[in-house]
C-alpha positions in Angstrom: 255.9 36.4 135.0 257.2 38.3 137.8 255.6 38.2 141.4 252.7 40.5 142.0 254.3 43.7 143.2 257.2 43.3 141.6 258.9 47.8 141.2 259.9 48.9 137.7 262.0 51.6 137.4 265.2 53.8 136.9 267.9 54.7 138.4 270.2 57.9 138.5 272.9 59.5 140.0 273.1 63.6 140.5 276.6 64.6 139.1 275.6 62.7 135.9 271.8 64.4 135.1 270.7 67.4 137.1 273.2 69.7 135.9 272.4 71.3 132.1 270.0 73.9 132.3 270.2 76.1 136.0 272.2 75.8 138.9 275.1 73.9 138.3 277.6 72.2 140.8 281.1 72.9 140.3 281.7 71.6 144.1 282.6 68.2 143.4 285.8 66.7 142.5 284.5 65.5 139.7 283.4 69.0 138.2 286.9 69.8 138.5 288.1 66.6 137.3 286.4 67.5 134.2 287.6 70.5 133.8 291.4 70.1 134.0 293.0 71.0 131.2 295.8 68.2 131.6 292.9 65.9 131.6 291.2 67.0 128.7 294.9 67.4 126.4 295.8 63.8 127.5 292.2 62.2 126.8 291.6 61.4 130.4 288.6 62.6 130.1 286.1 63.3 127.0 286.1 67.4 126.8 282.6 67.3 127.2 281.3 69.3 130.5 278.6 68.3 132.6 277.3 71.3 132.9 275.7 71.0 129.3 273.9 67.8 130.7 270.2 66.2 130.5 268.9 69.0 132.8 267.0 67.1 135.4 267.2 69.4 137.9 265.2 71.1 136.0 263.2 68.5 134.0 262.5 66.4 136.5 258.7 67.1 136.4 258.6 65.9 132.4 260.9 62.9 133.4 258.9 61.5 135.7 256.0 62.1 133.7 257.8 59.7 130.8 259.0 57.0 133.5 254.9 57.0 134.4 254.2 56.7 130.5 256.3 53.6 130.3 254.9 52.0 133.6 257.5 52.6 136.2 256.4 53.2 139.5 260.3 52.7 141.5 263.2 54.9 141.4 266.6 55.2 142.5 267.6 58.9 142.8 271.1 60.2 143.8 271.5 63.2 146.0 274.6 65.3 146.0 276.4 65.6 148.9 278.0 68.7 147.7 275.0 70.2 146.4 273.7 70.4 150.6 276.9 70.6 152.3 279.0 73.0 149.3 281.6 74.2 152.6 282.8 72.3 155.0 280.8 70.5 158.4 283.8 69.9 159.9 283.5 72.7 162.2 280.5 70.7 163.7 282.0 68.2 166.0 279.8 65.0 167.0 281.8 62.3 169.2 284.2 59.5 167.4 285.1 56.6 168.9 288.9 55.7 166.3 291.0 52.8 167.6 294.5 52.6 165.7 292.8 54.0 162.9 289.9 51.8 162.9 286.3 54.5 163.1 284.5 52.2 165.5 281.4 54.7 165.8 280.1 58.1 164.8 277.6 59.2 167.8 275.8 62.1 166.0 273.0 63.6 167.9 269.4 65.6 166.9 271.4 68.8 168.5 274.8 68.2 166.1 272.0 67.7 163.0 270.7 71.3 163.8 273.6 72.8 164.0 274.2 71.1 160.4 271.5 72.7 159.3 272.4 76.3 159.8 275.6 75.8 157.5 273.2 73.5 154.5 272.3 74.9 151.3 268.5 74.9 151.9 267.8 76.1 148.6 269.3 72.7 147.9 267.4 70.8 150.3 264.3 72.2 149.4 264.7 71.7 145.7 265.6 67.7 146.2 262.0 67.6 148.4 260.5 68.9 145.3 261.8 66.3 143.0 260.9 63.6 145.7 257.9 64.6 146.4 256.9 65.0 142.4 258.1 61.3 142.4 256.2 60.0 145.4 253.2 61.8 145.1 252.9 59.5 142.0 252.4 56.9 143.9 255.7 55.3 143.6 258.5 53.4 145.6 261.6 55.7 146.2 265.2 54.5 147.1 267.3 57.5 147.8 270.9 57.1 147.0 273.4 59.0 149.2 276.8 58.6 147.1 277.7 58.0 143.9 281.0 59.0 143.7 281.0 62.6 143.2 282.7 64.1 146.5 282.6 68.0 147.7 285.6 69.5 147.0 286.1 70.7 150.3 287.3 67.0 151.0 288.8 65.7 147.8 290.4 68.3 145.5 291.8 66.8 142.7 293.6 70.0 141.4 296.1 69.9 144.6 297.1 66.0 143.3 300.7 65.3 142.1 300.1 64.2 138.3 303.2 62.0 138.4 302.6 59.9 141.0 299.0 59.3 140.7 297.0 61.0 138.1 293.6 59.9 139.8 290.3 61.6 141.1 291.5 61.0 144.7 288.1 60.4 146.0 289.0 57.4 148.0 287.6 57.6 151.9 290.1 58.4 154.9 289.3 58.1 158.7 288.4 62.4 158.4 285.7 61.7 155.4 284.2 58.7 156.8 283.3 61.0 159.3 281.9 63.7 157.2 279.8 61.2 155.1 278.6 59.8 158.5 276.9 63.5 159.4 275.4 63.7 155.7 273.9 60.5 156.3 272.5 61.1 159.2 271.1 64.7 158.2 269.7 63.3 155.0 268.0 60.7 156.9 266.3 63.1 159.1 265.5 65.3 156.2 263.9 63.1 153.9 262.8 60.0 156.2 259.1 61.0 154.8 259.7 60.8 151.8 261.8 56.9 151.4 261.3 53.7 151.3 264.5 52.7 151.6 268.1 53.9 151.4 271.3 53.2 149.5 274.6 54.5 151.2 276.3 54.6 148.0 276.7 53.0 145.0 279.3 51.0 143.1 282.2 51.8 145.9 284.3 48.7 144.4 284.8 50.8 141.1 286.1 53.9 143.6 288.7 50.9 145.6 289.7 48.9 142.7 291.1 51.8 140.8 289.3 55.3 140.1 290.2 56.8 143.4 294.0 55.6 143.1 296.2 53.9 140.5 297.9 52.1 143.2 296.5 48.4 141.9 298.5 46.1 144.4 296.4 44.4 146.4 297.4 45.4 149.4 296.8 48.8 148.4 293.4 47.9 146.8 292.4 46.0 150.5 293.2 49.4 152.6 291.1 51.3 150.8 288.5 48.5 150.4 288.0 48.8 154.3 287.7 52.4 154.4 285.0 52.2 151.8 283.4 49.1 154.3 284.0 51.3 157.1 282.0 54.2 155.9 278.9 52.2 154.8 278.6 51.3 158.4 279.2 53.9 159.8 276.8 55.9 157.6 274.2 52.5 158.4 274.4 54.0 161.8 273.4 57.3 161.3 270.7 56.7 159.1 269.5 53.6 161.4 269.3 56.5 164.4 267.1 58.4 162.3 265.2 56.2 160.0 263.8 52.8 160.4 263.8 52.4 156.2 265.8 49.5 155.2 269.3 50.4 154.8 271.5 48.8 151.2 274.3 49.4 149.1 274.6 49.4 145.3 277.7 46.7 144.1 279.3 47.2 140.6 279.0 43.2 139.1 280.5 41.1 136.1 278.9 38.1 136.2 282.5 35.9 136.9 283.0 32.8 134.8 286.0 30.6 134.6 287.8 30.7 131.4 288.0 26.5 131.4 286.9 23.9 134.4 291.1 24.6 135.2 290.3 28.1 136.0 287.5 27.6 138.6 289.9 27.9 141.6 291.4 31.2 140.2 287.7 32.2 139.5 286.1 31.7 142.9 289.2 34.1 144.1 288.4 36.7 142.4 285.1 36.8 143.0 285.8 36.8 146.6 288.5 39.4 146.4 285.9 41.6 143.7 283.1 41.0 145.8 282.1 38.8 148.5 285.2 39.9 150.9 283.4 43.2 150.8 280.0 42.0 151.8 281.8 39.8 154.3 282.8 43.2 155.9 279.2 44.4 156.4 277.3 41.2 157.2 280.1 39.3 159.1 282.5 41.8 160.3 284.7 39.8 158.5 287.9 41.6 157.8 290.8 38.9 157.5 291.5 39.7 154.1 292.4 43.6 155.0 293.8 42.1 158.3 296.5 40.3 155.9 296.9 43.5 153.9 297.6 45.5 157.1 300.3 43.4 158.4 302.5 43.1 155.0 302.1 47.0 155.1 303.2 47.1 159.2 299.7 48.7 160.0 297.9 48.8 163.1 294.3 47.9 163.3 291.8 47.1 166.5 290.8 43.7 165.0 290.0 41.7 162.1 286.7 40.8 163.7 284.6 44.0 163.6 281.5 43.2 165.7 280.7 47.0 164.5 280.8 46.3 161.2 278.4 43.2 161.7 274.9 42.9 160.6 275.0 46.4 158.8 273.1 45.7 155.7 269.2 45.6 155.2 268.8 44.7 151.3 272.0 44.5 148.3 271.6 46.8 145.0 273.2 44.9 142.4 274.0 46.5 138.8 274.8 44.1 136.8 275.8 45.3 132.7 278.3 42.2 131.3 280.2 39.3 132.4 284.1 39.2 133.5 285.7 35.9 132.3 288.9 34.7 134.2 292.1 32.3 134.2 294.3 31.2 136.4 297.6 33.7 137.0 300.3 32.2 138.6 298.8 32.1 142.2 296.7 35.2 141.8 294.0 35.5 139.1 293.2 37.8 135.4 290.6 38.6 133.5 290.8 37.5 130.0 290.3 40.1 127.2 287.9 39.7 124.1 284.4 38.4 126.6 282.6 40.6 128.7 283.7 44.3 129.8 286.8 43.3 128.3 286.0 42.8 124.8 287.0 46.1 123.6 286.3 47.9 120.7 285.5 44.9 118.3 281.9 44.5 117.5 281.6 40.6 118.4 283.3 38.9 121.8 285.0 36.1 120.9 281.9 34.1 122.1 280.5 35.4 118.9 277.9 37.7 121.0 277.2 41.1 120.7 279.2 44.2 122.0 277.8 47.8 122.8 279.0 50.9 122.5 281.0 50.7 125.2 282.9 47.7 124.3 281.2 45.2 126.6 279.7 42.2 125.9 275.9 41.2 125.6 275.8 38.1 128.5 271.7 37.9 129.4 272.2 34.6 131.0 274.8 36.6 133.6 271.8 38.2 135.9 270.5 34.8 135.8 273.9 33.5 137.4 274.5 36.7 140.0 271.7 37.0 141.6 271.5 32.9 142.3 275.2 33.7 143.7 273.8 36.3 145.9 271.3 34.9 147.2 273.1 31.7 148.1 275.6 34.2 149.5 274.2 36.4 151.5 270.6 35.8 151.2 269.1 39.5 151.7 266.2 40.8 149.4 267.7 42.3 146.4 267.2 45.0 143.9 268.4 45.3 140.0 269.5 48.5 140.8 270.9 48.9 137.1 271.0 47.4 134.1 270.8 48.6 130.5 273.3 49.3 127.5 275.0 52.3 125.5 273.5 51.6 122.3 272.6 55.0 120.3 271.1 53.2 117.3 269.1 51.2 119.7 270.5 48.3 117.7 270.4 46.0 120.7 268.5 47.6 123.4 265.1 45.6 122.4 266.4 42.3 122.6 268.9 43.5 125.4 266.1 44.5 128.1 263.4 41.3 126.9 266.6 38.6 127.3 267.3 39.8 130.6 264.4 40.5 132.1 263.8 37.1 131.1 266.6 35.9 132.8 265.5 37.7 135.9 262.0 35.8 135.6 264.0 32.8 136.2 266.3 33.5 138.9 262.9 35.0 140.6 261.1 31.5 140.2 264.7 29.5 141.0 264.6 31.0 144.6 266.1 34.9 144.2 265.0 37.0 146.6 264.6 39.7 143.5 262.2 42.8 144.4 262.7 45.0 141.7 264.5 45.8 138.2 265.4 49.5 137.6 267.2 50.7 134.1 270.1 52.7 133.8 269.1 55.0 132.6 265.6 56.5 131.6 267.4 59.3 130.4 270.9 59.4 128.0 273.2 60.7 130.4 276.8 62.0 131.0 279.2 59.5 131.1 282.0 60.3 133.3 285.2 60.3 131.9 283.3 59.1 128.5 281.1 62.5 128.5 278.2 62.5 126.3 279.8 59.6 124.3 277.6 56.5 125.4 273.6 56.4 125.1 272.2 54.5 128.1 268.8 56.1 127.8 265.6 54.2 126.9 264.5 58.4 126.0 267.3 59.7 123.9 268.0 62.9 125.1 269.4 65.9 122.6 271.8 68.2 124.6 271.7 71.3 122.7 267.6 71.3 122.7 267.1 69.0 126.2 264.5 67.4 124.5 263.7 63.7 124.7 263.0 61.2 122.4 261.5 57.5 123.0 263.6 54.8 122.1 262.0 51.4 120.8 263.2 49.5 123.2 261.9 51.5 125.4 258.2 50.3 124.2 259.7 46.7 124.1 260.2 47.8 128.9 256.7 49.3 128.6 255.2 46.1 127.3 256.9 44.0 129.5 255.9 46.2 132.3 252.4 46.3 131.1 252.2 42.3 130.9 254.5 42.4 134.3 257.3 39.7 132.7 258.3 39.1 128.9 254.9 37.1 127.7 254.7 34.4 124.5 254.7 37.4 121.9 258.1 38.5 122.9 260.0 35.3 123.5 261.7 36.0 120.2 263.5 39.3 121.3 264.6 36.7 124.9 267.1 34.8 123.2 270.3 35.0 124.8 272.9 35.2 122.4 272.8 37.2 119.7 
């Protein structure tokens, strides 16, 4: 069973439900990203347009009403940064304090946040306290997401890029947005500090670093724009600290990372720094050695690799956790080895023999088990599921898929985690990207033409557990972990 109080919930990000009935946002990169016509000839992206979406701007009222139906009382809800700053705040200027490169602080004052305010979309603003409030006045637990990454096009424009050299979104972070994203924090947190219970500064930034923002893959490239990414968490921890006092996270993209054989351990424990813990040394430690040796092989300057700015700048870690990522030894550097995990591709079995979803990843339950022990021995902060789930249209899997792990969960919880919540991705089927409409996360299937929604059944299998609060004797069969 899982502790008393344990939050049950979703999770979802703006760009990829609100837009689908009224109001759209064509102000992001992404919108445009979308939209590009080389994109869509060359299959970069699906043809589908988000702009035919799941309509929660709109819906919201009926979705929460479902999440209530199936016994959630948490959410994680996006808000786009676009959506309440569509032109540019850079003719507000707050006070930056930038050594050789480095953004040591953003000082942004109550008189800089009102003059933000007379250049924000209120209509906007206004229209995210409405969903909020519908959601708190449920009684529920609200985490309130601040990028997800979706970035205004007045900052990242990914029609001006040069296809040849780096047909990517672009939306990595640069000493100017770090800035930028450090006033939206801040206004946001004075905004809606009623209405939280604790923020999320942005979500999955090592899938922006490690490739969608660039397809520069050296390392050395990926570890400059890792810091940046570092950089504007804390900096955006700063402004919402000055306005808030809600506990402050992030939300990490995981694989749970196993060796491929007992030779492959060292490799493995690399990468899982490099993936992961290097990042969280960043904003706990102020730990930066690994960009510091990235910055000297690329002759730059930096203030230090011991950021006492950086240090102690995270409250709680959102961890999504979908699949596993198995890995061998490389040389001296480190790979992930196809056919397990989110590399098994398009065949329907790994070569563990387990199941594979719609998106080609592999079924691993006993993975959440394993992350959220490394975390906590790791870092040690309270923690949040802050997704999990599956693209499974038939709903072929999704039973057995949410009983197995939440089962898992139940014994990482007893084992010592520091585990305060489990939210889905998604309540809702959503749009997927660069994979549009393609892949069904929803535990409500959603038709796109009509917007209606339908229940899934393993969305009665969540309900039940959520009802028994942990996956009781008459479900143990759906638990199992392979199948």
């Amino acid at each position: 069973m899982f502790p008393k109080g344990f939050k049950f919930g979703f999770s979802e990000a703006g760009f990829q439900f609100e837009m689908g009935i009224s109001d759209p946002d064509p102000n992001t990169d992404w919108y445009v990203w979308t939209h590009d016509k080389y994109n869509i000839q060359n299959h970069v992206v699906s043809g589908d347009l988000p702009e035919n979406g799941a309509g929660y701007w709109d819906l919201y009222h009926r979705d929460h009403d479902f999440a209530q139906h199936l016994g959630m009382n948490a959410a994680r809800i996006g808000i786009e940064w676009s959506r309440i700053f569509p032109k540019s705040t850079e003719e507000v200027k707050v006070s930056v304090q930038n050594d050789r490169g480095d953004v040591l602080n953003v000082d942004i004052t109550d008189r800089d946040l009102d003059k933000l305010d007379k250049i924000a979309n209120k209509d906007a603003v206004n229209h995210y306290r409405s969903i909020f409030s519908d959601f708190k006045n449920r009684g529920n637990y609200l985490i309130i997401n601040l990028y997800h990454w979706s970035t205004p096009v007045w900052i990242n424009d990914p029609s001006k890029r040069d296809i040849e050299k780096d047909n990517a979104v672009g939306n990595c972070f640069t000493t100017r947005s770090i800035v930028e994203f450090a006033k939206f924090a801040a206004y946001v947190a004075r905004a809606f500090d009623d209405l939280a219970d604790r923020w999320s500064t942005m979500n999955e930034p090592n899938i922006l670093f490690n490739g969608q923002c660039s397809n520069d893959w050296r390392p050395d490239s990926m570890a400059i724009r890792k810091k940046l990414f570092a950089e504007a968490h804390a900096r955006a921890y700063d402004s919402i600290k000055k306005f808030s006092e809600k506990p402050v996270g992030i939300v990490y993209a995981n694989g749970d990372m196993q060796p491929l054989t007992d030779e492959d351990r060292e490799a493995r424990d690399l990468a899982e720094y490099e993936i992961r813990y290097s990042f969280f040394d960043a904003i706990t430690k102020g730990d930066l050695s690994w960009y510091a040796n990235a910055a000297q092989n690329r002759s730059l300057d930096y203030s230090s690799d011991k950021r006492e700015d950086m240090a102690n700048h995270l409250d709680w870690v959102g961890v999504n956790y979908y699949s596993r990522d198995v890995v061998k030894k490389d040389g001296d550097r480190w790979a992930i080895v196809p056919g397990y995990g989110y590399a098994t591709g398009e065949n329907k079995r790994s070569l563990d023999g387990r199941s594979s979803s719609d998106t080609g990843w592999e079924v691993y339950p006993e993975g959440i088990y394993h992350l959220v022990m490394s975390y906590q021995k790791h870092i040690g902060l309270p923690m949040m599921i802050s997704e999990n789930g599956v693209a499974d249209d038939s709903d072929r899997l999704r039973p057995r898929y949410v009983a197995s792990h939440l089962k898992n969960l139940e014994s990482a919880i007893r084992d010592g985690a520091k585990v305060e919540g489990y939210l889905h991705w998604a309540l809702t089927d959503n749009y997927e990207w660069a994979s549009g409409f393609s892949k069904k996360f929803g535990l409500l299937k959603v038709d796109f033409k009509t917007k209606k929604r339908y229940i899934r059944p393993g969305a009665l299998v969540f309900k039940e557990i959520v009802e028994n609060n942990g996956v009781d004797e008459d479900l143990e069969w759906l638990a199992a972990d392979k199948f």
